[in-house]
N, C-alpha and C positions, 0 to 999 in steps of 0.2 A: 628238473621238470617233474612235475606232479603225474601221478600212473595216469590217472582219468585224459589229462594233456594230452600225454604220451599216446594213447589210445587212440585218443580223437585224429589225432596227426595220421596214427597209421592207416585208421578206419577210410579214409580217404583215396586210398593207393586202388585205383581202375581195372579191370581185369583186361581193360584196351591196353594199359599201361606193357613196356617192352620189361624183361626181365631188371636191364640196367636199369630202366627208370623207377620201378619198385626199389632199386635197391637205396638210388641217388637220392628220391625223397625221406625213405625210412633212414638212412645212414644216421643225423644228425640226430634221432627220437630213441635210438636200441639204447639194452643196457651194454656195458663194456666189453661183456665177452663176445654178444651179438655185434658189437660193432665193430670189433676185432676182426671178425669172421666177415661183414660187410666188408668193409676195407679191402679185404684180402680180394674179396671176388668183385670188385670195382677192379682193381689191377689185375687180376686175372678170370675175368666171366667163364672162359672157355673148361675151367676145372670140374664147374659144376658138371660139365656137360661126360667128363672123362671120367668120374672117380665115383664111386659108391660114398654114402654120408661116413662111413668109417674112415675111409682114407682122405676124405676130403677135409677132415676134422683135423686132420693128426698135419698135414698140409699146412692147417692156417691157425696151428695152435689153439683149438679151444676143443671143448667135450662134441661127442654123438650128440647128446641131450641138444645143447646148444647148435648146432646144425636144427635139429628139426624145430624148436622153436626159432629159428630164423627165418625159414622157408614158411612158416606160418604167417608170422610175421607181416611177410612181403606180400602178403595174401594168396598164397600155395594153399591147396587143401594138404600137401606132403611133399617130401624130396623127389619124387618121381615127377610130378605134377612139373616144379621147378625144375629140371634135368630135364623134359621133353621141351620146353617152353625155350631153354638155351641153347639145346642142340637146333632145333628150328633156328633161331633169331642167327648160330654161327655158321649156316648155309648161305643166309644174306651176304654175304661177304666183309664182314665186319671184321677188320685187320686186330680188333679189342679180343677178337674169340679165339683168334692162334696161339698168344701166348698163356708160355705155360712159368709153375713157378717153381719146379726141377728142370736141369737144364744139363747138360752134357759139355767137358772144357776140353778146352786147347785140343790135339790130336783127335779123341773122341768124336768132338764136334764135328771137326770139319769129316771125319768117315760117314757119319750116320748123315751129314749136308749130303756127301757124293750121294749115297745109298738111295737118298730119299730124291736126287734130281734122278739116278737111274732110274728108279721105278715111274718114277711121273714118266720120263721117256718112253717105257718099255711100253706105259699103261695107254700114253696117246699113240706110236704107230702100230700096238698090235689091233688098232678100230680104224688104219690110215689104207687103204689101199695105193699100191705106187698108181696104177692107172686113174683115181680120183686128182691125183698133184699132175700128172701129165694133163687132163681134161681142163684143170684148170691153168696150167702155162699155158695149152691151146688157146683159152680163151682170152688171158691176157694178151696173145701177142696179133690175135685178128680183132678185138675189142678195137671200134673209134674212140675211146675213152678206155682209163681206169681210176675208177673212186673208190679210195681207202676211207670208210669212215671207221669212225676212234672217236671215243668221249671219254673222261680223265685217263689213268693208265691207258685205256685200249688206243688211246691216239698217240703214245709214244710207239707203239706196234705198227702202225699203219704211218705212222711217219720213218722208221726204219724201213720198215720195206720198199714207201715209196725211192729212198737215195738207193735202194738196189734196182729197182725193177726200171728207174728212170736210164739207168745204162744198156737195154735191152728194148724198151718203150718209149717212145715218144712224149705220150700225154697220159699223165700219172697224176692225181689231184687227190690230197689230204682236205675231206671237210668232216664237219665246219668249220673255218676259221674263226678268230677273235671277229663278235659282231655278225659275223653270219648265222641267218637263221638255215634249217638243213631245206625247207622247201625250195629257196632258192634251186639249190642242186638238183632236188628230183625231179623237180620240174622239167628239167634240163634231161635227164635219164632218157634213154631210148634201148631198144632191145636187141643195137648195136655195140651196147656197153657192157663193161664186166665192172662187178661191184664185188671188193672183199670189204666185209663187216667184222669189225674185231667188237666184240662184246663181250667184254670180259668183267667180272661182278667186280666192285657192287653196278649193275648194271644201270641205265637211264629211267625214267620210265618214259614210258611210249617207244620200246623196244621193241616190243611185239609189231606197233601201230605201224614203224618204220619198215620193216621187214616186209609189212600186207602192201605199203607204198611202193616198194622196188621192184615186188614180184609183179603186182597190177602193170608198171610200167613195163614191164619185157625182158628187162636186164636180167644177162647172166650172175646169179651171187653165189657167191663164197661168204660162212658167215665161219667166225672163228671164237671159241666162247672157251669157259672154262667146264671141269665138268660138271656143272651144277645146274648146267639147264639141259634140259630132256631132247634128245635129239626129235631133230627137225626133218620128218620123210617130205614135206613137199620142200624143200630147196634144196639143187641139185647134188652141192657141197657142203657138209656141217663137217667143220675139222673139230672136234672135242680136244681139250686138253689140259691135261690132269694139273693140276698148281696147288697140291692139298700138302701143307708142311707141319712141323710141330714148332716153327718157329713163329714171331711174332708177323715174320709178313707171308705173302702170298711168292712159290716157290714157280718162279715164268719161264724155267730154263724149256720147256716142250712146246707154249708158244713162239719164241726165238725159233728153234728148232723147224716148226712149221714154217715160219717164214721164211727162214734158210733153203728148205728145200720148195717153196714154190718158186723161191728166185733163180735157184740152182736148174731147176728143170723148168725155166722158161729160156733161161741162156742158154742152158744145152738143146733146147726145141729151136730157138731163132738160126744159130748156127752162125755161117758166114755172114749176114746182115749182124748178128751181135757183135763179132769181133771187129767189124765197119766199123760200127757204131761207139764200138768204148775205142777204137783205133781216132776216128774224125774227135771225140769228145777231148783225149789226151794230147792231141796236136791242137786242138782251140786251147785248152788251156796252158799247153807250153806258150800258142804266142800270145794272150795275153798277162801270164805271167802270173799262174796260180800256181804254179806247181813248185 
């Protein structure tokens, strides 16, 4: 491809544009060593965001030089410029911005896995008060209703919980389902209800919108998020919780965790009605033959 081509292709790159897609459209127009270096951070975006241009360079095998002409390139005024623009974009929760391309084997590995679910742990109940998990079993277990909502991951959370909380509760509802839209539901919300919101990035939008809809209705909520959104002083319960890995995915052992203990401290609030209750549940299913 002719320089002036070349040029023209790049000259086009938006400064709306996301870092990946600077790099996605320039890939095909660099020269070799630039493209080498593209490449690398298509596979791994999140490096730029870790490493100084000297380390970054030696990373993805090509010169310093060749770093900051790349970063130019993709329409950076400099390495910095490019480096605050990824770091932003790997808050979004973009599962491309964890991985890295040094990595830790066998034995190592899995030490620094424990290390890194301990401290997410440590980092979500030393913001957890016990009497916040107590406040809200109370609410689950006097709630005429409880709505788990969950949109992609956060609905695998609010669907766990629901098969715990349903041994303890009555009426435990995962929306939205397939086809349902979520107004359906709040419509339905009253400030007899308890709502836990798992919002976990990369978030929906109209996340916020739903949130001003639950509280307007009257319902008690619990919202459950990662820590990447800024705690919430007007709703009653915000569980933060840390999922920050140096692996390629997002590290959920402190969400489980939370769910664990609001289900643990709803069954120990109900008391003898809980033990009825999973008592009547396991005799229905001895007789009709699930067990």
């Amino acid at each position: 491809m002719a320089e002036a081509e070349r040029e023209a292709v790049i000259s086009r790159l938006s400064s709306n544009m996301s870092f990946l897609q600077r790099v996605r459209v320039a890939l095909p127009h660099l020269h070799p060593a630039e493209r080498r270096l593209g490449e690398f951070l298509f596979r791994f975006p999140g490096e730029i965001a870790s490493y100084d241009a000297q380390e970054l360079a030696r990373l993805a095998g090509v010169s310093k030089a060749t770093v900051s002409r790349f970063v130019r390139r993709i329409g950076f005024a400099g390495y910095e410029e490019a480096r605050r623009q990824a770091r932003a974009e790997g808050t979004s929760g973009s599962r491309l911005f964890q991985g890295h391309a040094e990595h830790a084997a066998g034995a190592r590995a899995l030490d620094l896995d424990m290390a890194e679910t301990k401290e997410n742990l440590d980092w979500t109940f030393r913001r957890i008060g016990a009497d916040e998990l107590e406040a809200v079993a109370e609410a689950i277990l006097g709630a005429r209703r409880v709505w788990l909502i969950g949109y992609r991951i956060s609905q695998s959370f609010a669907t766990y919980l629901q098969w715990q909380l349903l041994k303890v509760a009555p009426d435990v509802q995962v929306i939205p389902k397939g086809g349902e839209t979520l107004g359906e539901h709040l419509a339905a919300m009253t400030p007899d209800d308890c709502v836990i919101f798992f919002a976990l990035r990369r978030r929906v939008a109209g996340t916020d919108m739903i949130i001003e809809e639950i509280l307007r209705r009257g319902a008690k909520l619990a919202l459950v998020t990662d820590e990447g959104m800024a705690p919430r002083d007007d709703i009653a319960w915000h569980f933060l919780c840390q999922t920050q890995t140096a692996g390629p995915q997002f590290n959920h052992a402190a969400v489980f965790a939370v769910c664990h203990q609001i289900m643990q401290r709803a069954t120990l609030a109900a008391g003898v009605a809980a033990r009825e209750r999973l008592r009547d549940i396991e005799e229905t299913n001895e007789r009709i033959g699930f067990l």
